[in-house]
C-alpha positions as CSV (number, residue, x, y, z in Angstrom):
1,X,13.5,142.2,143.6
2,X,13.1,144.8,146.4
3,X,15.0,144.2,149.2
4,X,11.4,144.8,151.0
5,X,10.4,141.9,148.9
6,X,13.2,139.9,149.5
7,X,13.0,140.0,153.4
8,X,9.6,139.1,152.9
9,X,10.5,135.7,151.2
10,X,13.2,135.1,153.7
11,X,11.1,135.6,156.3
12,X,8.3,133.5,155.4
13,X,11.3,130.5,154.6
14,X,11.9,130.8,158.1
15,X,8.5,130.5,159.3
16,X,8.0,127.3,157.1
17,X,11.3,125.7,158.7
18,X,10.2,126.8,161.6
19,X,6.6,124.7,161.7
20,X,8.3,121.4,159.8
21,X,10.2,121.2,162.5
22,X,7.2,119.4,164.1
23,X,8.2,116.6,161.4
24,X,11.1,117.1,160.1
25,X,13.2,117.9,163.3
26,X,16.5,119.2,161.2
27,X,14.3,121.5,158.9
28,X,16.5,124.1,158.3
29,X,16.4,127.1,155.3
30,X,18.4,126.7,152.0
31,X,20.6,130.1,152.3
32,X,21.9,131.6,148.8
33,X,25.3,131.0,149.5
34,X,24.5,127.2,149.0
35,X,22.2,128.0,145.8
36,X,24.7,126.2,143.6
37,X,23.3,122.9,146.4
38,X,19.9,124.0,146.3
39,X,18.2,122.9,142.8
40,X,15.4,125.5,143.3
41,X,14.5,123.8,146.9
42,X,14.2,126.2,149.8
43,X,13.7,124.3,152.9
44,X,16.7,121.6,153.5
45,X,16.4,118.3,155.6
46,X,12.7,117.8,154.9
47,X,13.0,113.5,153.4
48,X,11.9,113.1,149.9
49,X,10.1,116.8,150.2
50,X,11.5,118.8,148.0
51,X,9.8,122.2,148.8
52,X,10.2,125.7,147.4
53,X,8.3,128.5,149.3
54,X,6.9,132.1,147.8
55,X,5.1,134.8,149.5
56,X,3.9,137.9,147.1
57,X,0.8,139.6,147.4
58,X,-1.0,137.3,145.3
59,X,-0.4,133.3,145.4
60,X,2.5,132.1,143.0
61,X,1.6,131.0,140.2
62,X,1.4,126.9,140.3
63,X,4.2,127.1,137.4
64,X,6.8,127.8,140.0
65,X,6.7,123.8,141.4
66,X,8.5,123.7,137.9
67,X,11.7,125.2,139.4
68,X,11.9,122.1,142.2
69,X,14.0,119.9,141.0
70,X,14.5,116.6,142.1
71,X,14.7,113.0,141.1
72,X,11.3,111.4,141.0
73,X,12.1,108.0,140.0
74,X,13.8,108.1,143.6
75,X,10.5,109.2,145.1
76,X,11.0,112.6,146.1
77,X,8.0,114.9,145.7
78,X,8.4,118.8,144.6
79,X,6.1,121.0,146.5
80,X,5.5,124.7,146.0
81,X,4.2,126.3,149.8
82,X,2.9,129.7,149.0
83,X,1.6,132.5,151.0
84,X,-1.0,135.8,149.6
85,X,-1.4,138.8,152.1
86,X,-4.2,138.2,154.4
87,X,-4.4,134.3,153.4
88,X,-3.6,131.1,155.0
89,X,-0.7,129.5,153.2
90,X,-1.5,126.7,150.4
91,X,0.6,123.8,149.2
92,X,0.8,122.6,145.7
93,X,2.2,119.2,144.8
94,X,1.8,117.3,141.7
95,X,-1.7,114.9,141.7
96,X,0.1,111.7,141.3
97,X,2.1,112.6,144.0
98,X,-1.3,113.4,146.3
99,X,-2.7,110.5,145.2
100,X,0.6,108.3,146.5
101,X,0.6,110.0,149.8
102,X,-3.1,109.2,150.6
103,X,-3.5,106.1,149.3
């Protein structure tokens, strides 16, 4: 990965801290010296949210909510936040999960 590429996804970690704040007021990015903490989950201090966050030119592919991981027996819920040029960002979570938080 470019480093272009790389301040790209940085970047767009922040702006997704940035706007849970709203929610979760300790939302806060995962930085890579804590990767060994992380489990594939980019955003810290979000509750039972386990979210990882990509920004390429395209959308991610949905695969990547496979690289969340988390425990969800306990409840949490993996969600993949992802961003294409000249899009609005999309959030994909596991139906069950959508289901749960709606109903």
């Amino acid at each position: 990965m470019g480093k272009k590429s790389r301040t790209k996804g940085h970047s767009f970690e922040r702006e997704i801290a940035k706007d849970l704040r709203e929610i979760f007021p300790g939302a806060r990015r995962q930085l890579e010296y804590h990767e060994d903490d992380c489990h594939g989950v980019d955003i810290a201090n979000t509750g039972k949210f386990k979210i990882q966050c990509k920004r390429f030119k395209d959308f991610a592919p949905i695969r990547k909510i496979f690289e969340v991981e988390c425990d969800r027996e306990l409840g949490d819920v993996p969600v993949l936040v992802t961003k294409a040029d000249n899009e609005e960002t999309m959030v994909v979570l596991p139906f069950e999960d959508f289901k749960r938080l709606i109903g």
